[in-house]
Each structure stands twice: as structure tokens, then as C-alpha cells.
N, CA, C and O atoms as CSV, one atom per row, in Angstrom:
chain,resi,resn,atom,element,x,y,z
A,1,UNK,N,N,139.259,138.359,98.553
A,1,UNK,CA,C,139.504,137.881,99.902
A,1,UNK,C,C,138.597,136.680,100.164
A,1,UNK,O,O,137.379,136.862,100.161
A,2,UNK,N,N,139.120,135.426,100.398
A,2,UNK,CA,C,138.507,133.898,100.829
A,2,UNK,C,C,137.582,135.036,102.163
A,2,UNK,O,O,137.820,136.086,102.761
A,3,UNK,N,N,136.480,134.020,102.089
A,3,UNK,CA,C,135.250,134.161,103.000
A,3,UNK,C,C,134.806,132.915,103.350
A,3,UNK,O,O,135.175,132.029,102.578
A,4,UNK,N,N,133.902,132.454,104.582
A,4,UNK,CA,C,133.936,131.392,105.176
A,4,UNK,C,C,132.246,131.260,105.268
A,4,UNK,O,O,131.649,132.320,105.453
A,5,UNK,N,N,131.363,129.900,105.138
A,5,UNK,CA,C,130.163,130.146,105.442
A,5,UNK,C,C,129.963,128.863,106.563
A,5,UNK,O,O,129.498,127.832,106.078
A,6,UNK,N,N,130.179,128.858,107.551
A,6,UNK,CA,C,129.918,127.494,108.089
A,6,UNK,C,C,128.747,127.541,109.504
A,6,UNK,O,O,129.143,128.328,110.363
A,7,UNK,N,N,127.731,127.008,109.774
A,7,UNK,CA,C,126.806,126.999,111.025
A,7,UNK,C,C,126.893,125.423,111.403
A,7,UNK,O,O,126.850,124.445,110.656
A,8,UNK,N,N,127.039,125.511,112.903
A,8,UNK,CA,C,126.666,124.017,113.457
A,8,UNK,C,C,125.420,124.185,114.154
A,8,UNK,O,O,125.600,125.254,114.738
A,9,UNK,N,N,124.454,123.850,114.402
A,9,UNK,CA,C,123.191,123.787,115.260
A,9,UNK,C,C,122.729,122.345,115.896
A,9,UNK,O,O,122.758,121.263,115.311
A,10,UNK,N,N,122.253,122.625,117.368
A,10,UNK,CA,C,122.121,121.826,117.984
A,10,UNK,C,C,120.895,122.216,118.863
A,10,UNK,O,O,120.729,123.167,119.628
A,11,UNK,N,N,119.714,120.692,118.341
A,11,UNK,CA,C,118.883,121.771,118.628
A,11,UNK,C,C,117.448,120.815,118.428
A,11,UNK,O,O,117.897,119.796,117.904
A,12,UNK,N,N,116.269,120.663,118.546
A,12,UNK,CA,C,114.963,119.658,118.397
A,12,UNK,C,C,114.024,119.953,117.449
A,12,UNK,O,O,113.326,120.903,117.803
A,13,UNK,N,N,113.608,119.300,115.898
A,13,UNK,CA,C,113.345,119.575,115.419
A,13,UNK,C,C,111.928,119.529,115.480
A,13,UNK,O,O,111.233,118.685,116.046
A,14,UNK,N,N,111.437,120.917,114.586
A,14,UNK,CA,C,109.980,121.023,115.090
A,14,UNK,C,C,108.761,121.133,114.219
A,14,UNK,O,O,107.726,121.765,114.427
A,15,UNK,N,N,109.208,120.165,112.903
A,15,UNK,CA,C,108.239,119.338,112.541
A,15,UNK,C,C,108.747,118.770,111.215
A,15,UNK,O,O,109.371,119.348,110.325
A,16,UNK,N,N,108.285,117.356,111.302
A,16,UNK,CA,C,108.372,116.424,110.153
A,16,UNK,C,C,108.854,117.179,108.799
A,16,UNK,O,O,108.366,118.127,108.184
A,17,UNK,N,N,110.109,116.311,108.561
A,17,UNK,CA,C,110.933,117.135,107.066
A,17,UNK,C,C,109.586,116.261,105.951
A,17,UNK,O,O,109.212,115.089,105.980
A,18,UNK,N,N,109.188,117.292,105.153
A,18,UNK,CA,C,108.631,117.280,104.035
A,18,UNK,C,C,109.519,116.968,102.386
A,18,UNK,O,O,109.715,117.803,101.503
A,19,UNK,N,N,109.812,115.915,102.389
A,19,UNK,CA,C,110.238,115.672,101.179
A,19,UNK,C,C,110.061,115.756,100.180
A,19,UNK,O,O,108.864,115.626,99.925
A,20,UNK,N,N,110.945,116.002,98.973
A,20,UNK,CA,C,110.024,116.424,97.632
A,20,UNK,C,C,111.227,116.707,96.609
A,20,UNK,O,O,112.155,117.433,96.968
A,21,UNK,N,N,111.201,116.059,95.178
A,21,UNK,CA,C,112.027,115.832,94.180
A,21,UNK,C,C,111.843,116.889,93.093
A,21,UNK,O,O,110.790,117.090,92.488
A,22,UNK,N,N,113.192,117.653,92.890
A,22,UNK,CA,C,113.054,118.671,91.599
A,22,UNK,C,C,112.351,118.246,90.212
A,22,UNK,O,O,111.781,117.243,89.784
A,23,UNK,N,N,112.631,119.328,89.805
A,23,UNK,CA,C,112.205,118.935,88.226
A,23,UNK,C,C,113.383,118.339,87.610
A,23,UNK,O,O,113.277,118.075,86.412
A,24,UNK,N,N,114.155,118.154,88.018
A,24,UNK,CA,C,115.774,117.987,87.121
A,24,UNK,C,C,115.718,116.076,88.002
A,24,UNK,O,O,116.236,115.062,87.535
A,25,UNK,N,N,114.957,116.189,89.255
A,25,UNK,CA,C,115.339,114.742,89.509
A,25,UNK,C,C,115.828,114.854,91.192
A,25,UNK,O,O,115.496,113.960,91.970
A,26,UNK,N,N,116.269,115.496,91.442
A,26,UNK,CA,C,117.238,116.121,93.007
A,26,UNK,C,C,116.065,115.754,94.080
A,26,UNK,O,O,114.852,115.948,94.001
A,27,UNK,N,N,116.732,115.245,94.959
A,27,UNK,CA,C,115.355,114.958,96.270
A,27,UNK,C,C,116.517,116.099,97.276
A,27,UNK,O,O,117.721,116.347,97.349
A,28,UNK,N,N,115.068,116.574,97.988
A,28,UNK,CA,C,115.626,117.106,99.298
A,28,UNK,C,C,114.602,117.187,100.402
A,28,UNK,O,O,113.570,116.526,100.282
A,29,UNK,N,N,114.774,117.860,101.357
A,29,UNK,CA,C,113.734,117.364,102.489
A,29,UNK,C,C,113.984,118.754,103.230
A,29,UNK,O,O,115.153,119.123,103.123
A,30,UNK,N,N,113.170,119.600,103.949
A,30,UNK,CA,C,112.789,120.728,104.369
A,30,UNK,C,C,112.098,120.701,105.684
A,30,UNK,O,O,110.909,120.393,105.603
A,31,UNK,N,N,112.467,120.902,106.656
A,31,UNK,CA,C,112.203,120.821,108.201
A,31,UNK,C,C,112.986,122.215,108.753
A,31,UNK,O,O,113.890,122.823,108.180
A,32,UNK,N,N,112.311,122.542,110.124
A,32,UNK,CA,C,112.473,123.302,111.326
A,32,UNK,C,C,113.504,122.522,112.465
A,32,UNK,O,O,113.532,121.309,112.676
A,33,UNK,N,N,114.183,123.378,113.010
A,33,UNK,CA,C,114.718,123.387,114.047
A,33,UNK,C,C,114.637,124.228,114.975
A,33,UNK,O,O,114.365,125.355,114.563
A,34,UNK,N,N,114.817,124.100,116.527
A,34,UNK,CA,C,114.298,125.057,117.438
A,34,UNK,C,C,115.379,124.736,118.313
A,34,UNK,O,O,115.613,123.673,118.888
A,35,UNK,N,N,116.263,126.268,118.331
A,35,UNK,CA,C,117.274,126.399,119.913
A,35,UNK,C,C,117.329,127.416,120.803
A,35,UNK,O,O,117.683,128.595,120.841
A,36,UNK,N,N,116.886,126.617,121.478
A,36,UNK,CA,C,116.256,127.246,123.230
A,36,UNK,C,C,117.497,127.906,123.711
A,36,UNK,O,O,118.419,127.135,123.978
A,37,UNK,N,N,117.728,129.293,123.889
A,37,UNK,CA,C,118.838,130.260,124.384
A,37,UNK,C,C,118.384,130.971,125.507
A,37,UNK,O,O,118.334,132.200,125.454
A,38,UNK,N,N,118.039,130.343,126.541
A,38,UNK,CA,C,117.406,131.060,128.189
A,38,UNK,C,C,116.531,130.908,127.442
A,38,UNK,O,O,116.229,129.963,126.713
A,39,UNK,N,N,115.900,132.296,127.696
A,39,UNK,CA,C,114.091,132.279,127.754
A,39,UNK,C,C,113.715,132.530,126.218
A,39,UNK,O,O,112.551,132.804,125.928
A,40,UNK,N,N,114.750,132.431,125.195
A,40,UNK,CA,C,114.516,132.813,123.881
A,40,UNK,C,C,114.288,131.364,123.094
A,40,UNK,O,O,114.596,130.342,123.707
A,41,UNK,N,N,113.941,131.296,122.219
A,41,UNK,CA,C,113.867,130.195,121.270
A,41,UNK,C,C,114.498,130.723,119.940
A,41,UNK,O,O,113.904,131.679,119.441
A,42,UNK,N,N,115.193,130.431,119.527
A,42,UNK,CA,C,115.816,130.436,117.392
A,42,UNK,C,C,115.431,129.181,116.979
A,42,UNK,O,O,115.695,128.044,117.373
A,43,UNK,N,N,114.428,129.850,115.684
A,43,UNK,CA,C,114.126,128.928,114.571
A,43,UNK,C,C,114.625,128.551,113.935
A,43,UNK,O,O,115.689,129.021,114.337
A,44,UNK,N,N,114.963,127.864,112.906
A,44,UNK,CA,C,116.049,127.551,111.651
A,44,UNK,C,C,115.214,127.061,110.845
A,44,UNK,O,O,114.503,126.202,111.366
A,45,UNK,N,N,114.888,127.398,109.092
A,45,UNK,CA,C,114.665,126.443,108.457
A,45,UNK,C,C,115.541,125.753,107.536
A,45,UNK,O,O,116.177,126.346,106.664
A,46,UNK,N,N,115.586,124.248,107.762
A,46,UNK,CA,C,116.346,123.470,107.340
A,46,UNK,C,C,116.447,123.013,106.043
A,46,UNK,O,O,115.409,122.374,105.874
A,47,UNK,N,N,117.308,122.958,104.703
A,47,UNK,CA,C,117.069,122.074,104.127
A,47,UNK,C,C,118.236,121.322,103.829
A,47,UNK,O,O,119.352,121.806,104.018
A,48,UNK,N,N,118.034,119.930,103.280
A,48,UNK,CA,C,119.197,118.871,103.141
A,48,UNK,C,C,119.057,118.335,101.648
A,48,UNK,O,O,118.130,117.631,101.247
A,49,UNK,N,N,120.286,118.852,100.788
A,49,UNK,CA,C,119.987,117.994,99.497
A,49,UNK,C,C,120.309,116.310,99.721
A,49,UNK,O,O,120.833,115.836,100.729
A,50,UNK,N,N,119.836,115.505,98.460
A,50,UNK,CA,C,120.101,114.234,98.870
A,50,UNK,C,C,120.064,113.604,100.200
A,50,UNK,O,O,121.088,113.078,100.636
A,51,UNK,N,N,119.071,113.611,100.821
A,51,UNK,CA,C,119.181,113.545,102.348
A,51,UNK,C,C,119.165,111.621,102.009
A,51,UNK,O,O,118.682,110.896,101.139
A,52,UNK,N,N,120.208,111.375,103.591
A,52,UNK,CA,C,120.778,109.861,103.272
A,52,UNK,C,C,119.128,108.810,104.184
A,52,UNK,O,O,118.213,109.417,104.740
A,53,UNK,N,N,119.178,107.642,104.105
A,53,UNK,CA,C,118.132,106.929,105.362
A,53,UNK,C,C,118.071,107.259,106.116
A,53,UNK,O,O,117.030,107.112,106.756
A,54,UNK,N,N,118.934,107.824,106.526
A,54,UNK,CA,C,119.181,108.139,108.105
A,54,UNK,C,C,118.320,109.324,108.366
A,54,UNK,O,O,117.310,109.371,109.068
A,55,UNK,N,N,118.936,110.349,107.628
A,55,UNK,CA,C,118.084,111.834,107.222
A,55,UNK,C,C,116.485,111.553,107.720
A,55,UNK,O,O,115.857,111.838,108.740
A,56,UNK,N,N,116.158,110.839,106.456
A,56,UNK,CA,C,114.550,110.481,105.889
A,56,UNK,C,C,114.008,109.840,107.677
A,56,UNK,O,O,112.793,109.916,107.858
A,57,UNK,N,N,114.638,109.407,108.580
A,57,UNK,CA,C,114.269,108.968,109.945
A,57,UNK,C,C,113.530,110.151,110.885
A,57,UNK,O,O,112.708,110.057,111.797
A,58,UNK,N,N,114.248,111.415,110.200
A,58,UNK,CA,C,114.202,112.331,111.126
A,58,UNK,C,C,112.758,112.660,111.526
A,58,UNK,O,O,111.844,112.733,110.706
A,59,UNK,N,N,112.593,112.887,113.090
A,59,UNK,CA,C,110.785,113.130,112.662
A,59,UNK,C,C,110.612,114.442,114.225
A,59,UNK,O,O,111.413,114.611,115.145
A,60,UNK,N,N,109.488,115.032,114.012
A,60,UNK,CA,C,109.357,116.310,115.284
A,60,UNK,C,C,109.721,115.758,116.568
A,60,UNK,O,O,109.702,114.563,116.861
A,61,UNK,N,N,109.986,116.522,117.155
A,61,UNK,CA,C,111.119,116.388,118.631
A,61,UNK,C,C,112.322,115.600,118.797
A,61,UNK,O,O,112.700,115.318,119.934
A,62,UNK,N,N,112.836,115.292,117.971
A,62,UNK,CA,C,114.595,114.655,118.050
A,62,UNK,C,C,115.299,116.004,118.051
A,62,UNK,O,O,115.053,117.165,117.722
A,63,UNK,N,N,116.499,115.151,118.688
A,63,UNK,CA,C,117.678,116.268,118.801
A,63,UNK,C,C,117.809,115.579,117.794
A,63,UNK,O,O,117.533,114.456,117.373
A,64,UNK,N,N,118.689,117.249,117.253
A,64,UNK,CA,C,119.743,117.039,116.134
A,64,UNK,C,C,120.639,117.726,116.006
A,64,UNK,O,O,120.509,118.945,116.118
A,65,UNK,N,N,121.780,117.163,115.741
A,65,UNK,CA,C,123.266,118.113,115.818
A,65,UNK,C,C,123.737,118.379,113.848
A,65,UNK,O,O,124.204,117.554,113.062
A,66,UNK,N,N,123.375,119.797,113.628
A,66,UNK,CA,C,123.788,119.454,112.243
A,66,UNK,C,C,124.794,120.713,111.329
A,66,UNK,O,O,124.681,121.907,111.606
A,67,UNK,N,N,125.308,120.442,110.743
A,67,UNK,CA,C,126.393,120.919,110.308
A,67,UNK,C,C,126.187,121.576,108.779
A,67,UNK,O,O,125.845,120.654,108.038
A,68,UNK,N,N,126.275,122.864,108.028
A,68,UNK,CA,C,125.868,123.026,106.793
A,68,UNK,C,C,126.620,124.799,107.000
A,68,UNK,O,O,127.518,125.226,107.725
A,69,UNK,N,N,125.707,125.464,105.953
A,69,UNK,CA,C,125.881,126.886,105.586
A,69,UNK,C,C,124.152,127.446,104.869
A,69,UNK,O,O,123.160,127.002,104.291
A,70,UNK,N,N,124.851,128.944,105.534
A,70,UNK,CA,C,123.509,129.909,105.629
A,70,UNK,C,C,123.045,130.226,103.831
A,70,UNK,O,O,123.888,130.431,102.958
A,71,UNK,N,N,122.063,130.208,103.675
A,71,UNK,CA,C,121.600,130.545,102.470
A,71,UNK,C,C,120.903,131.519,102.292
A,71,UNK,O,O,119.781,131.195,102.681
A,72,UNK,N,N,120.884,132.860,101.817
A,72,UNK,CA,C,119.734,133.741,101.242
A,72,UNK,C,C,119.128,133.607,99.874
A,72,UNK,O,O,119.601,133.700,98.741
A,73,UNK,N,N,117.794,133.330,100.398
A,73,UNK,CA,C,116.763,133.238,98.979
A,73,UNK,C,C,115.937,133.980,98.798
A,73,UNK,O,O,115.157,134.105,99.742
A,74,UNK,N,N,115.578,135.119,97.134
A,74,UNK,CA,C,115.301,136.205,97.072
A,74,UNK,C,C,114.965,135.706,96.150
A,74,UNK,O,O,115.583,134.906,95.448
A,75,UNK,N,N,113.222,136.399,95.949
A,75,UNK,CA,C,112.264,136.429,95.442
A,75,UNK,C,C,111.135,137.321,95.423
A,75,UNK,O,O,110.806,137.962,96.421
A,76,UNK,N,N,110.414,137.398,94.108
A,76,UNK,CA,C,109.180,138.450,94.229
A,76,UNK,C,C,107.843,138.438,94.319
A,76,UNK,O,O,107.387,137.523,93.632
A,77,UNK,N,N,106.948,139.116,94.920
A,77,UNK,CA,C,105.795,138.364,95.030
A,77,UNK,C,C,104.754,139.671,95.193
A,77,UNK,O,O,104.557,140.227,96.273
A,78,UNK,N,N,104.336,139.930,94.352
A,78,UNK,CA,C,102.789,140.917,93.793
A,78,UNK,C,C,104.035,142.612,94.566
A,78,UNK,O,O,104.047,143.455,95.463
A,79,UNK,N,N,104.834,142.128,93.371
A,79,UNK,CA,C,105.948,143.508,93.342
A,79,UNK,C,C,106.602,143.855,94.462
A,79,UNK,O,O,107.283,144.880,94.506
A,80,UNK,N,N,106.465,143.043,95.476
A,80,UNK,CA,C,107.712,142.988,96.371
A,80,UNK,C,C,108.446,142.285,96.787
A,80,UNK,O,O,108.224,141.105,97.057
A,81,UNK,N,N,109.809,143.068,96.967
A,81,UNK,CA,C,110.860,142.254,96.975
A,81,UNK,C,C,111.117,141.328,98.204
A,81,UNK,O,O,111.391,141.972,99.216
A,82,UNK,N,N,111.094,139.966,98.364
A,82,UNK,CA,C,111.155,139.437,99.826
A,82,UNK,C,C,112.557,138.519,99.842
A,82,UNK,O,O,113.133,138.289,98.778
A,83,UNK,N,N,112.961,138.117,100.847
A,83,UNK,CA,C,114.196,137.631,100.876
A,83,UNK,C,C,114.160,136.528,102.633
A,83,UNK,O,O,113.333,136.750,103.518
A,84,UNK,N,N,114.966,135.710,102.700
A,84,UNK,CA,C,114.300,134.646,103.776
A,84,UNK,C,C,115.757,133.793,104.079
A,84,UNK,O,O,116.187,133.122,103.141
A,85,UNK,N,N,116.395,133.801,105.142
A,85,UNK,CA,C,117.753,133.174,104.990
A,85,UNK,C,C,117.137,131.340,105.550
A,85,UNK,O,O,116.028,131.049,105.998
A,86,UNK,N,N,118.211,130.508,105.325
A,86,UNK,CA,C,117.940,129.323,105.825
A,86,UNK,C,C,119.123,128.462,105.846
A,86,UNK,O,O,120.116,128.929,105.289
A,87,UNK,N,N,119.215,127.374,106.339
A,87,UNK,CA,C,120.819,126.933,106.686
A,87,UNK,C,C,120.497,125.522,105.489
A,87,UNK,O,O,119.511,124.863,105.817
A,88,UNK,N,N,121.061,125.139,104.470
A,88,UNK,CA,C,121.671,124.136,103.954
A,88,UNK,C,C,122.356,122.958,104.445
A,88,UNK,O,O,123.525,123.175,104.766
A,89,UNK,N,N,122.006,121.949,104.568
A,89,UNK,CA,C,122.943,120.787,105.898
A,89,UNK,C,C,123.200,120.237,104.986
A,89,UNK,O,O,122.527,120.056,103.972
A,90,UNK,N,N,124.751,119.729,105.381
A,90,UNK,CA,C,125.557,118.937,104.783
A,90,UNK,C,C,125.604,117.736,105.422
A,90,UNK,O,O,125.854,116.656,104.886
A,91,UNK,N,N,125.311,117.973,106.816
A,91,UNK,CA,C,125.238,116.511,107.894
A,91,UNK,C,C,124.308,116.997,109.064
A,91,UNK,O,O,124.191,118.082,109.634
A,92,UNK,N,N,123.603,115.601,109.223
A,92,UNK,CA,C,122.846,116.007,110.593
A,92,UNK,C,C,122.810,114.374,111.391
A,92,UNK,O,O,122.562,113.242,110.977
A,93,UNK,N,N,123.115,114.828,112.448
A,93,UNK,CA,C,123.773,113.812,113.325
A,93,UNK,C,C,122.500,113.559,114.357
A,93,UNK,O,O,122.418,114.473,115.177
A,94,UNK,N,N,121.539,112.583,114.501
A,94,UNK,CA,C,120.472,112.625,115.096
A,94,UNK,C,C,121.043,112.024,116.766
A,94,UNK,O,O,121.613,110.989,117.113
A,95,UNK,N,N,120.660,112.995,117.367
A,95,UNK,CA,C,121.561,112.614,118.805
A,95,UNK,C,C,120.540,111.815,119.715
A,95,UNK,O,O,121.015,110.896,120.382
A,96,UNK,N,N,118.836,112.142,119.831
A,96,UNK,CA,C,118.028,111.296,120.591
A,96,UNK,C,C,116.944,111.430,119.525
A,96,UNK,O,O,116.851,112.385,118.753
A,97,UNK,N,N,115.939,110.117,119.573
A,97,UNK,CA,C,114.836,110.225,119.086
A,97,UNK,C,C,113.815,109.375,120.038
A,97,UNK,O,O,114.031,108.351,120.687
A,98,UNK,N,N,112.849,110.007,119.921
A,98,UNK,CA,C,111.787,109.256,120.544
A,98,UNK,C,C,111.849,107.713,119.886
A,98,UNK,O,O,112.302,106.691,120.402
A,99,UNK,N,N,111.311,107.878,118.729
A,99,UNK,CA,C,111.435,106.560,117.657
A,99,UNK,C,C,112.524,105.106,117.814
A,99,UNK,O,O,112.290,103.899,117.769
A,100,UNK,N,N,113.657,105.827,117.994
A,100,UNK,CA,C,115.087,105.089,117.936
A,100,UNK,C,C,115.453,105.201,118.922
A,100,UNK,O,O,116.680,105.308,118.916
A,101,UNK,N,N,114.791,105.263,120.408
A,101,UNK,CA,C,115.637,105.197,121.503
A,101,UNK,C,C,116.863,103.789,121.821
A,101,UNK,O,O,116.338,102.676,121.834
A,102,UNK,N,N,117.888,103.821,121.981
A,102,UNK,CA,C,118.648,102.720,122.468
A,102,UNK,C,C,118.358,101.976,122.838
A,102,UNK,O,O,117.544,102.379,123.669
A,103,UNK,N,N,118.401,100.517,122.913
A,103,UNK,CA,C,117.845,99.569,123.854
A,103,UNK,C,C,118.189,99.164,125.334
A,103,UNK,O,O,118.553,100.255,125.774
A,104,UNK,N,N,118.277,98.463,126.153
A,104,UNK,CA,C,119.507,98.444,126.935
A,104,UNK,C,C,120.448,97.535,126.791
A,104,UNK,O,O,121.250,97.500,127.725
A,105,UNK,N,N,120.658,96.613,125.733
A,105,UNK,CA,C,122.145,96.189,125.313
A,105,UNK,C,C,122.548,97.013,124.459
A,105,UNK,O,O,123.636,96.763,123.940
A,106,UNK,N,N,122.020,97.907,124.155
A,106,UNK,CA,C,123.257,99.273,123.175
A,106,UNK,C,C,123.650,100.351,124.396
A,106,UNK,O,O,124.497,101.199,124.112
A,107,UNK,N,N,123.145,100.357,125.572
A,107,UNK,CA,C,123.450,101.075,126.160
A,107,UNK,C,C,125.077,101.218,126.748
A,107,UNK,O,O,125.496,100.244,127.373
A,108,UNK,N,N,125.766,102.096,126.613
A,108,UNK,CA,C,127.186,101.896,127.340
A,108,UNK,C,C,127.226,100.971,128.500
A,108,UNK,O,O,126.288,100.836,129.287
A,109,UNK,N,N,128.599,100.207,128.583
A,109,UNK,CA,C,128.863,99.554,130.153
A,109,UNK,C,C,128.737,101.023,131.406
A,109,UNK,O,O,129.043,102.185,131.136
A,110,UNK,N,N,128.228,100.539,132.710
A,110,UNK,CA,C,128.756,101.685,133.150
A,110,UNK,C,C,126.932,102.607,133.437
A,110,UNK,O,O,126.669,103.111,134.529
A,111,UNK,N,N,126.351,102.626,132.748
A,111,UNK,CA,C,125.067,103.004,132.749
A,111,UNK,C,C,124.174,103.321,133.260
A,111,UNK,O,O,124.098,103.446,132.037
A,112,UNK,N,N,123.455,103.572,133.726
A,112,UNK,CA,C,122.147,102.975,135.456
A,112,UNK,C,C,121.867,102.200,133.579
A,112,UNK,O,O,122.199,102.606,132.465
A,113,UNK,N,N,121.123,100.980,134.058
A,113,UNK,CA,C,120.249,99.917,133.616
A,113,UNK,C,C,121.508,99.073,132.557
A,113,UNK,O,O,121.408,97.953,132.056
A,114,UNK,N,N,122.404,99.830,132.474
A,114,UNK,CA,C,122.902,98.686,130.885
A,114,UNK,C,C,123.627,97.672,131.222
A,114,UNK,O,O,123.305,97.167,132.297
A,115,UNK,N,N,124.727,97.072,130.530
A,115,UNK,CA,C,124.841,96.153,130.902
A,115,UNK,C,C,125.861,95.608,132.005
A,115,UNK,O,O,126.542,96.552,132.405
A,116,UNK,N,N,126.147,94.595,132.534
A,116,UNK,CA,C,127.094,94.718,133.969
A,116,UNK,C,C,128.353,93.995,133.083
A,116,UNK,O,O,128.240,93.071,132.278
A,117,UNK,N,N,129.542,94.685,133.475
A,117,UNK,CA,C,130.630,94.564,132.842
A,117,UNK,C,C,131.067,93.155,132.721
A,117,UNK,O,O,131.658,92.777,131.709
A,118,UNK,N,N,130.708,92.081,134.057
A,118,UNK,CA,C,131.172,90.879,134.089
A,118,UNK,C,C,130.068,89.820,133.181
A,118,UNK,O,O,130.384,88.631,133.218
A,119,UNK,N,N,129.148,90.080,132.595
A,119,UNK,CA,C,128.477,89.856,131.682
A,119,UNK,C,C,129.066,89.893,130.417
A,119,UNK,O,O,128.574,89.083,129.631
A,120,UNK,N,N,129.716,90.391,130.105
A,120,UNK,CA,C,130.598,91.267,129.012
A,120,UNK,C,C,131.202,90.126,128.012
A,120,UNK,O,O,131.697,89.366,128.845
A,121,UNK,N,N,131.402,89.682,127.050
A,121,UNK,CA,C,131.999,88.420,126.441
A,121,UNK,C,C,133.807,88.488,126.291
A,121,UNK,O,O,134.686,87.656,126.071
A,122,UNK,N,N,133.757,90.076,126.566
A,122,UNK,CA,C,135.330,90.516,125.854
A,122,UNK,C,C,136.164,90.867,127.281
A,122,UNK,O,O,137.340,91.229,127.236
């Protein structure tokens, strides 16, 4: 029977992805996410193979909207058995950053501050 693994999360990440290349050559990058549900918070730990420029931008407190599947990783450690799930991203869509805020000519027409439509070249 087909089975499905898919998570979207949306959500501020809560601290700097740590990058770091296999032994075979593979880069990936390993960060937290945090989503505030009322008075609850869910953690996520993140990782992204091949993460693109964009990825590598990501830094603590941006939103991020990102798209992947759940992973369980099982391992042993002074004879016990431990196990730790984490989500795999396939895409992460950085929605605000402190860093990269918009300017106000990227800002939509229409805006408080951006630009006034009769200004407009088009």
C-alpha cells in the first residue's frame, strides 16, 4: 500500500544553520525552527541536503516557509537505544528576514511607504 511523507512548516528559525560536508563530498546545513501554536511552541530540527545561496542566507529569526519529509534517525549510545525524528527540506521559502528586508522600491504599489502608482514607468 503507497504511503505518503510530506510536512510544510511555517515558522522562525532559531538558530544559525551550521553547515558541514560528508565524507563522500555532500554539503548540508542543520538548523531549528520554532512554531508558536497559542501558548505552545514546536521545535523542528531542520536539515537541507545541497542547500541552494539562498538556503546558506538563512540566519536566527527569519520566517521560513518550508516544505520536505519527516525522518527517523536511530542510533546507539553506551547500550542504548535512542531514536530522534527531524524534517528533511526539499524547499524553504524565506518569507522575512531581518538581513534582507525589502527596500521601498521593491515594495508593492499600493503600500503605506512604497511607491505611488503615477510614478510608475508602465
Amino acid at each position: 500500500m503507497p504511503s505518503g511523507n510530506t510536512v510544510t512548516i511555517w515558522g522562525h528559525v532559531g538558530k544559525d544553520p551550521m553547515g558541514k560536508k560528508t565524507a563522500k563530498g555532500d554539503t548540508l546545513i542543520n538548523f531549528s525552527v520554532a512554531n508558536k501554536r497559542g501558548e505552545n511552541t514546536d521545535w523542528f530540527d531542520i536539515t537541507k541536503w545541497e542547500p541552494t545561496e539562498w538556503d546558506l542566507k538563512i540566519r536566527k529569526g527569519d520566517l521560513v516557509l518550508l516544505q520536505g519529509r519527516m525522518q527517523q534517525d536511530t542510533w546507539e549510545k553506551e547500550g542504548v537505544k535512542r531514536s530522534a525524528i527531524k524534517v528533511v527540506a526539499y524547499r524553504i521559502d524565506m518569507m522575512k528576514s531581518k538581513e534582507f528586508a525589502p527596500t521601498q522600491t521593491e515594495m508593492p504599489t499600493g503600500a503605506p511607504g512604497g511607491p505611488d502608482e503615477d510614478s510608475l514607468p508602465f
